[in-house]
KOLMINU-162353 format. One record per residue (C-alpha): x, y, z; residue in three letters. Coordinates in nm, 3 decimals, always signed. Example, Ala and Ser with C-alpha at 12.3 -4.5 7.8 and 13.67 -1.06 7.14 Angstrom:
! KOLMINU-162353
ATOM | c1 | c2 | c3 | r
ATOM | +1.230 | -0.450 | +0.780 | Ala
ATOM | +1.367 | -0.106 | +0.714 | Ser
This chain:
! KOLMINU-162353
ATOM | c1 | c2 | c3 | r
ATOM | +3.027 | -0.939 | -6.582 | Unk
ATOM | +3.319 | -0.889 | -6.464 | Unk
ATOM | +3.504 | -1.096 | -6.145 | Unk
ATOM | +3.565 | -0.772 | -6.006 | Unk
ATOM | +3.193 | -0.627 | -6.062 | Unk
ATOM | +3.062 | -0.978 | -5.935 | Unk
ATOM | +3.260 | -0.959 | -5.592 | Unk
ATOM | +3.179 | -0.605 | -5.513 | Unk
ATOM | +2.797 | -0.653 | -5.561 | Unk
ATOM | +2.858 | -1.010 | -5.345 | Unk
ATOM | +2.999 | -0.721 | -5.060 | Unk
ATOM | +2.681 | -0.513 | -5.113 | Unk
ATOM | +2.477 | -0.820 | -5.074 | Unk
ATOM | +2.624 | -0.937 | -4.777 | Unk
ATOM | +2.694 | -0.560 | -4.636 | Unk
ATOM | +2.324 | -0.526 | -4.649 | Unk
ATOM | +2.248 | -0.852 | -4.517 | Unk
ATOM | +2.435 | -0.730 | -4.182 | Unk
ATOM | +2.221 | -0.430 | -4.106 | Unk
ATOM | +1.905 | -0.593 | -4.207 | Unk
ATOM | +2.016 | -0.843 | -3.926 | Unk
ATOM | +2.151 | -0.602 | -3.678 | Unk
ATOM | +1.837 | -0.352 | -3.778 | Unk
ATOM | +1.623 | -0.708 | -3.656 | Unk
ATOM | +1.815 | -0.817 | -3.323 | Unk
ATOM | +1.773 | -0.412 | -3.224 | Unk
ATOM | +1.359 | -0.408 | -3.240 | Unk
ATOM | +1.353 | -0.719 | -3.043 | Unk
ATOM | +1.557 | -0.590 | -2.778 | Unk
ATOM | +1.377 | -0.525 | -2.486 | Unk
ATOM | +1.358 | -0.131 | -2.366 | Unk
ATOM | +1.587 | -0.034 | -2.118 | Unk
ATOM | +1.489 | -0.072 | -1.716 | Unk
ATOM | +1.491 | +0.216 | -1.491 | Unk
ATOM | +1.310 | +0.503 | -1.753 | Unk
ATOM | +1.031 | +0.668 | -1.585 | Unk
ATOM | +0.720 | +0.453 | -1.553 | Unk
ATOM | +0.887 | +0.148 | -1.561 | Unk
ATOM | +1.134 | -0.080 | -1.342 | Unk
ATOM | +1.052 | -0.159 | -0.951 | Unk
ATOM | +0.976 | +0.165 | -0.836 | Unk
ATOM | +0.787 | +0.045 | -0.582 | Unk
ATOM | +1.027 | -0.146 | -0.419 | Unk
ATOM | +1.282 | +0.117 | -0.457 | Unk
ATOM | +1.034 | +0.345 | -0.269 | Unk
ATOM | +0.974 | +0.116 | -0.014 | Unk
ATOM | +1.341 | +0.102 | +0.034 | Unk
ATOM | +1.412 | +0.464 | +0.034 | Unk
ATOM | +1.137 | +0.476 | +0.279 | Unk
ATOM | +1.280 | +0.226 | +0.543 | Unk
ATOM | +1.659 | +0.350 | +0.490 | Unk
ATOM | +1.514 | +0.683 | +0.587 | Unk
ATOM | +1.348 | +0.552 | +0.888 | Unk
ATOM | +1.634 | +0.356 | +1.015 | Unk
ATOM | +1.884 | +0.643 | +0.972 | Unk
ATOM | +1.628 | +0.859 | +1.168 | Unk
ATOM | +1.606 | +0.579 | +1.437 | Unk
ATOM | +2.004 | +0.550 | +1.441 | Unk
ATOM | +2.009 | +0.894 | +1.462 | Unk
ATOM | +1.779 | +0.912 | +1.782 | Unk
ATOM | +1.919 | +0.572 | +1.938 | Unk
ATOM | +2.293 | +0.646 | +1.906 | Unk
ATOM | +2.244 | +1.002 | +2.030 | Unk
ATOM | +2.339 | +1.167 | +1.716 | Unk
ATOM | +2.193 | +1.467 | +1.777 | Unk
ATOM | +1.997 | +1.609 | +2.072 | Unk
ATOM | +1.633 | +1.518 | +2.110 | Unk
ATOM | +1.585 | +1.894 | +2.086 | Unk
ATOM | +1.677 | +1.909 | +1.763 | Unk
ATOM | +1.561 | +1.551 | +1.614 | Unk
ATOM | +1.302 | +1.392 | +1.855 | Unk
ATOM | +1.273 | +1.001 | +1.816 | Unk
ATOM | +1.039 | +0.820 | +1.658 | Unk
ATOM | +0.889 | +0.679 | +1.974 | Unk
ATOM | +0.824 | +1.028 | +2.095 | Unk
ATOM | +0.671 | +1.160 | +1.782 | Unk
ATOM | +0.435 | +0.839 | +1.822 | Unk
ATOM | +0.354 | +0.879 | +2.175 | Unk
ATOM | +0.297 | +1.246 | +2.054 | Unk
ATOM | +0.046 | +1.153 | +1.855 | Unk
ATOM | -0.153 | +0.973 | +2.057 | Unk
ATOM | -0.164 | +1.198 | +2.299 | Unk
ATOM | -0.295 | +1.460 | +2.016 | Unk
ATOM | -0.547 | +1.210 | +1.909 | Unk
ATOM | -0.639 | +1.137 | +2.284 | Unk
ATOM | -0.646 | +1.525 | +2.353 | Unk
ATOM | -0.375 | +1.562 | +2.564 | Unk
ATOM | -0.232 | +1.865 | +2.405 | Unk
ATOM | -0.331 | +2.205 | +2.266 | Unk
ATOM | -0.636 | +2.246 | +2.498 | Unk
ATOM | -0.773 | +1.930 | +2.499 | Unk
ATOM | -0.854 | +1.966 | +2.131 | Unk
ATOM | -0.852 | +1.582 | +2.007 | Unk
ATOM | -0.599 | +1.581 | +1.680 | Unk
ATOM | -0.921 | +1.486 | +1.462 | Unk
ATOM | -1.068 | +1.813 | +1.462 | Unk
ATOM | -0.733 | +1.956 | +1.397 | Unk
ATOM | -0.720 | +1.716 | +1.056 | Unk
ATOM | -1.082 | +1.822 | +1.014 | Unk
ATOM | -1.021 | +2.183 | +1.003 | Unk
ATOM | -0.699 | +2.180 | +0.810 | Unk
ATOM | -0.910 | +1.932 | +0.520 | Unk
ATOM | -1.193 | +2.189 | +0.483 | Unk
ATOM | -0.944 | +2.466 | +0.428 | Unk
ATOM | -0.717 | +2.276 | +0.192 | Unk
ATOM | -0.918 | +2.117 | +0.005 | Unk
ATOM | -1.186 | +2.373 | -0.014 | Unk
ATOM | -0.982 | +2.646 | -0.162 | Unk
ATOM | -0.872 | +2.370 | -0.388 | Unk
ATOM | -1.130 | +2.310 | -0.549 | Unk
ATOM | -1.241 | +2.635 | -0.569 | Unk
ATOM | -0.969 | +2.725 | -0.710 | Unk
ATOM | -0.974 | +2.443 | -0.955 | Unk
ATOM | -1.376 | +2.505 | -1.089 | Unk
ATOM | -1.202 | +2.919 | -1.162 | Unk
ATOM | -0.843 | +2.855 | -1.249 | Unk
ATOM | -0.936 | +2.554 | -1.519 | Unk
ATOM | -1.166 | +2.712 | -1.740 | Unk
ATOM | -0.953 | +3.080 | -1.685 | Unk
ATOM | -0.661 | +2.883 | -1.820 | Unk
ATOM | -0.822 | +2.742 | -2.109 | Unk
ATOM | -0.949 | +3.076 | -2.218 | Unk
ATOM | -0.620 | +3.181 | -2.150 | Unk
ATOM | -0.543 | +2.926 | -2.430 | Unk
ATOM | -0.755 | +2.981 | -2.694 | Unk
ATOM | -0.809 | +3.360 | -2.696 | Unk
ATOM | -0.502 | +3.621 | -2.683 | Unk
ATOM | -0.731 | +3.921 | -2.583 | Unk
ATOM | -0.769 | +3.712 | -2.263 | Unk
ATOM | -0.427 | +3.631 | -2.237 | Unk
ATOM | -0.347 | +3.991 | -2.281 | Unk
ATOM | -0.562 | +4.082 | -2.023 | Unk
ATOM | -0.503 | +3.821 | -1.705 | Unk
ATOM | -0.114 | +3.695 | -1.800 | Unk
ATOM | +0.014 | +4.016 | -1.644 | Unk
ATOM | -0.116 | +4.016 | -1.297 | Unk
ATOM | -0.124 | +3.607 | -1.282 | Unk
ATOM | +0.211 | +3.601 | -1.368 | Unk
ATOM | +0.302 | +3.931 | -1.118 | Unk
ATOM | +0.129 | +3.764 | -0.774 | Unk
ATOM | +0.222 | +3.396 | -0.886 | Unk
ATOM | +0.599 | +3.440 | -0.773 | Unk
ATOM | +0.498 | +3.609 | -0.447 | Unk
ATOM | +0.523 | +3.411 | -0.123 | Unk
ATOM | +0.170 | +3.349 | +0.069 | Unk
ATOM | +0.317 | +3.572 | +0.378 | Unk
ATOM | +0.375 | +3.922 | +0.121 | Unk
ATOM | +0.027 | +3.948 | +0.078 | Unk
ATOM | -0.110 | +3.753 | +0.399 | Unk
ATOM | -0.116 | +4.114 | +0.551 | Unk
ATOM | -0.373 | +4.228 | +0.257 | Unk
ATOM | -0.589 | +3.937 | +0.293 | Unk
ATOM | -0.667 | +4.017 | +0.642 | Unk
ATOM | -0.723 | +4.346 | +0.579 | Unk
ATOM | -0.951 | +4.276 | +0.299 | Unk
ATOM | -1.125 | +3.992 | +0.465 | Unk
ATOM | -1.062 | +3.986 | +0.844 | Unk
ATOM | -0.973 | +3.739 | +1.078 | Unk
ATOM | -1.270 | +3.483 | +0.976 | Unk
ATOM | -1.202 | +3.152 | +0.787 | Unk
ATOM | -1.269 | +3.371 | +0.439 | Unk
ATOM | -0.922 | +3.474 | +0.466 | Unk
ATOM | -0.787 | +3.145 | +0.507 | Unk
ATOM | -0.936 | +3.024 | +0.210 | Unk
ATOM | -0.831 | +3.322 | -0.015 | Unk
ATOM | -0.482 | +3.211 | +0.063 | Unk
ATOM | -0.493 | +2.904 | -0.009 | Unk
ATOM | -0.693 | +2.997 | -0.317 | Unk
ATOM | -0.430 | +3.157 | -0.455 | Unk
ATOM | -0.181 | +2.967 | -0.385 | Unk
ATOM | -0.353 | +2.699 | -0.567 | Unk
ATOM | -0.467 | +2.905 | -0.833 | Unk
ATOM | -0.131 | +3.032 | -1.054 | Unk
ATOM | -0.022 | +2.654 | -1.098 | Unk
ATOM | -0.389 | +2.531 | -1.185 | Unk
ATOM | -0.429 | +2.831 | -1.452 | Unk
ATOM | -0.109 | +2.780 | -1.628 | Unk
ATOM | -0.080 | +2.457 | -1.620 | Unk
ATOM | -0.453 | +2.495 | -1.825 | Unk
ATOM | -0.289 | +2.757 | -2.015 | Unk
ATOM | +0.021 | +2.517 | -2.147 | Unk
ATOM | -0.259 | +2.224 | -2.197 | Unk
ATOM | -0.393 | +2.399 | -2.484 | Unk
ATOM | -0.118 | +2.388 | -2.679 | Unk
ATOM | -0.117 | +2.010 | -2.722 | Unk
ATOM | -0.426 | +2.033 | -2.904 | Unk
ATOM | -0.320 | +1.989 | -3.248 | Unk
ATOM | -0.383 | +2.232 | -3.542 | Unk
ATOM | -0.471 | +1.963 | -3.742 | Unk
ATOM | -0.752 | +1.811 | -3.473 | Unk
ATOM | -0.874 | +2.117 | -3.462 | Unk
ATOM | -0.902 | +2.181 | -3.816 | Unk
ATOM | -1.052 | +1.821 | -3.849 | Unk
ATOM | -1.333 | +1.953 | -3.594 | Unk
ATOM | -1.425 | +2.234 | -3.802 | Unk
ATOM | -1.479 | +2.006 | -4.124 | Unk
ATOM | -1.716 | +1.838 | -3.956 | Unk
ATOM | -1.938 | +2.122 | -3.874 | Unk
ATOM | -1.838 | +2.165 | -3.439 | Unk
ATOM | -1.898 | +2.517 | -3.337 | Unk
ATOM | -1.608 | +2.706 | -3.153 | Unk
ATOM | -1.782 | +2.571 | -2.802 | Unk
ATOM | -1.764 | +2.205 | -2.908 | Unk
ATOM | -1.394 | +2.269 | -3.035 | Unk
ATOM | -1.269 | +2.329 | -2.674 | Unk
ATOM | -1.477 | +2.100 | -2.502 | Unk
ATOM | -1.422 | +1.765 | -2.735 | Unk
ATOM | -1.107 | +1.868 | -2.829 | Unk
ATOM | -0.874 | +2.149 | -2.672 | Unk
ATOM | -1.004 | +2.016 | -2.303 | Unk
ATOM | -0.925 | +1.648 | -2.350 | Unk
ATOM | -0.593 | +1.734 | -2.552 | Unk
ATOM | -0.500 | +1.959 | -2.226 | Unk
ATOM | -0.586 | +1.702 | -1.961 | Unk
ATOM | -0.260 | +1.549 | -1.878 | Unk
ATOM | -0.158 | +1.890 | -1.823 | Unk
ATOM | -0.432 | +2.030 | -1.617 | Unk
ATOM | -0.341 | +1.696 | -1.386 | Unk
ATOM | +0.002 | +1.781 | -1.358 | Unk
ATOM | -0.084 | +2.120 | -1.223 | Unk
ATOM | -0.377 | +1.978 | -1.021 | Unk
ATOM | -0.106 | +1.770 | -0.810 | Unk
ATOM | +0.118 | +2.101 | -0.817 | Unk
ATOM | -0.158 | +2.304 | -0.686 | Unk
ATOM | -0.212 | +2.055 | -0.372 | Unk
ATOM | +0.081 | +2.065 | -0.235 | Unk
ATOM | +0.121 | +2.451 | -0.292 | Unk
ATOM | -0.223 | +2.429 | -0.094 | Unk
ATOM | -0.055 | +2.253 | +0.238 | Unk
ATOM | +0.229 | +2.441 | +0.226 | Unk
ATOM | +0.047 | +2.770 | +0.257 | Unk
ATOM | -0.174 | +2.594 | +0.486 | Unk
ATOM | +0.069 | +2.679 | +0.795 | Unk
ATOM | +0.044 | +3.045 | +0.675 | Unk
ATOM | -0.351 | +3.069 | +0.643 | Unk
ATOM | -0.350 | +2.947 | +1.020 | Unk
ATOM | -0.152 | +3.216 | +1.183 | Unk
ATOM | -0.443 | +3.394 | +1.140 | Unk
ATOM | -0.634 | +3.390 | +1.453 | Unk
ATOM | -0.679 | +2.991 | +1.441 | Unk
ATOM | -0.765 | +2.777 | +1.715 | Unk
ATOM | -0.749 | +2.456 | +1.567 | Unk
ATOM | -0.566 | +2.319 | +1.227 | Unk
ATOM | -0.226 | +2.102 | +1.176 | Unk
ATOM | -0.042 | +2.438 | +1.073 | Unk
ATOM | -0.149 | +2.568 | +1.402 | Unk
ATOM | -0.093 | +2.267 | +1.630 | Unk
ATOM | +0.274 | +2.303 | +1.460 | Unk
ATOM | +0.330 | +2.686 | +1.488 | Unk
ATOM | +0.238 | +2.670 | +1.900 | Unk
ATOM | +0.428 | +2.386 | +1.979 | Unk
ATOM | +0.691 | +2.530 | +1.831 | Unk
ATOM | +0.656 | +2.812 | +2.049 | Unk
ATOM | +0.703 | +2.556 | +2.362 | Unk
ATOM | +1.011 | +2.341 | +2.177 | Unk
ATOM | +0.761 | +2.074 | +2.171 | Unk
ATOM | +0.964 | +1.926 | +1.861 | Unk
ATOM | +0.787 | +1.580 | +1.856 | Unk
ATOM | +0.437 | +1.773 | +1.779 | Unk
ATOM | +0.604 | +1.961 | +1.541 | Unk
ATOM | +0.758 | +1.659 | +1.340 | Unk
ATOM | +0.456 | +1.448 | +1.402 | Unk
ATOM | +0.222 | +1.758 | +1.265 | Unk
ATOM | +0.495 | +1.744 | +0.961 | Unk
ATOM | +0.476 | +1.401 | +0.913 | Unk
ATOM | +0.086 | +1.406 | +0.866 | Unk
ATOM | +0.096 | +1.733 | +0.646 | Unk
ATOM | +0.302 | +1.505 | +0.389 | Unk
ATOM | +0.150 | +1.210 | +0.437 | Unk
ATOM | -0.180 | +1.332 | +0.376 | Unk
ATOM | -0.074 | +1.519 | +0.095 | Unk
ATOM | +0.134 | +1.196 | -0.069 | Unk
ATOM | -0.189 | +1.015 | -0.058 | Unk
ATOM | -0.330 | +1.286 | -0.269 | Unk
ATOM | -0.099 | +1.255 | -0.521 | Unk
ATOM | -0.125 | +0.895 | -0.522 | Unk
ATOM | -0.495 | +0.900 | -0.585 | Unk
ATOM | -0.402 | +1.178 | -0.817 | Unk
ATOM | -0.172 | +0.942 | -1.035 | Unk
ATOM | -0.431 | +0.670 | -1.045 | Unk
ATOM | -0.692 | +0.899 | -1.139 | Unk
ATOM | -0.452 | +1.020 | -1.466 | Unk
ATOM | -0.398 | +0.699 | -1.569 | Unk
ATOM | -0.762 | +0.621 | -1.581 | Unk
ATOM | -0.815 | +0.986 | -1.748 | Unk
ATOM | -0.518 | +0.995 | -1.990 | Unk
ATOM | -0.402 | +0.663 | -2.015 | Unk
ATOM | -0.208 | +0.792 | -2.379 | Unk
ATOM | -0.014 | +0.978 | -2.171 | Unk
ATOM | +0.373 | +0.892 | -2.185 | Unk
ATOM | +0.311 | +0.611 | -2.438 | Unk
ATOM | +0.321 | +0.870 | -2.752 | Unk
């Protein structure tokens, strides 16, 4: 062998030796901080959370803007208690208000859940069904609750039916697609393995396409809610005498901004608590999910 043969394979050897090494120090780094699901993200949303609140208070304090515009936080807390205490809208305590506003919410939710889920999933698996309910899902889901609030009355009067149809479909759309784009993550070769093992179409889409389209059906799940409390102010224009959407929509016809930001404040509060239950609830579901 030649010196020059001998030195060039001693370059290869060593050449190799570097990326076997480098190849080794990069699996045992540690995965970068900050990607979703990981890092403090609690503390960072405690902190958002209190720099929020203290601009708000600097805002009130220092005199930033009117209280017209941006009532202070002591006001929207005195507001409250006089809405829990009865003080305002007739004497109705703020209780019945949350009552009323929960039934209707999350009523229509899950109604809309128990029809939009399984709708979704035979939206899924079957194109003659697709064919059939893609058009006119897809042409109401882009419509805004107050286009065809008009209809619903119509239809259904001035009762609490109409309230819940609504918020039904406001709920439905996301809930049904979301469904819809769940069945795709069922695999062809699950499916396939399914068959060999002698499941009949029924057992197919209940052990496999449904659990496969889970994490989906979540995601729209926690869409549909808030959809659900944002129409919620819309399904109580209609002749409603109690509700959070129609505490808001009469004190706003007095400038009573501190009932209107505290009725805000407890619309999104109650719905982030949702969505928090919501997330523990998919990672006791789906726990695979994001770790693929």
């Amino acid at each position: 062998m030649s010196a020059f043969e001998s030195s060039r394979r001693g370059a290869s050897a060593a050449s190799t030796r570097r990326k076997t090494a480098a190849a080794h120090r990069t699996s045992r780094r540690k995965p970068l901080r900050g990607l979703p699901g990981e890092g403090p993200t609690a503390a960072l949303s405690l902190l958002s959370v209190a720099t929020l609140a203290a601009l708000w208070w600097a805002t009130s304090a220092f005199h930033w803007l009117p209280p017209l515009f941006l009532p202070s936080p002591s006001a929207v807390w005195q507001a409250f208690i006089d809405a829990w205490q009865g003080r305002i809208q007739g004497g109705l305590p703020l209780s019945q208000h949350l009552l009323w506003s929960a039934i209707r919410v999350f009523g229509a939710f899950a109604l809309a859940a128990v029809t939009a889920i399984p709708l979704g999933i035979l939206m899924g698996v079957s194109r003659i069904a697709r064919g059939l309910l893609d058009p006119p899902l897809e042409f109401y889901r882009p419509l805004p609750p107050l286009a065809y609030l008009p209809l619903v009355v119509i239809w259904f009067g001035i009762d609490e039916t109409a309230k819940l149809v609504v918020i039904w479909l406001a709920c439905f759309a996301p809930i049904a697609m979301a469904a819809r784009a769940g069945v795709k993550s069922a695999t062809v070769e699950q499916i396939n393995a399914a068959y060999s093992l002698g499941a009949r179409f029924r057992q197919v889409v209940v052990h496999v396409v449904l659990p496969a389209a889970l994490p989906e059906i979540l995601t729209g799940l926690r869409i549909a809610i808030g959809f659900g409390w944002t129409t919620l102010v819309a399904a109580e224009m209609v002749a409603a005498t109690s509700g959070l959407g129609q505490m808001v929509l009469n004190a706003s016809s007095f400038l009573r901004t501190d009932v209107v930001v505290m009725g805000i404040g407890l619309i999104g509060l109650i719905a982030w608590c949702f969505d928090l239950g919501m997330r523990v609830l998919e990672r006791r579901l789906v726990p695979w999910k994001g770790n693929t």
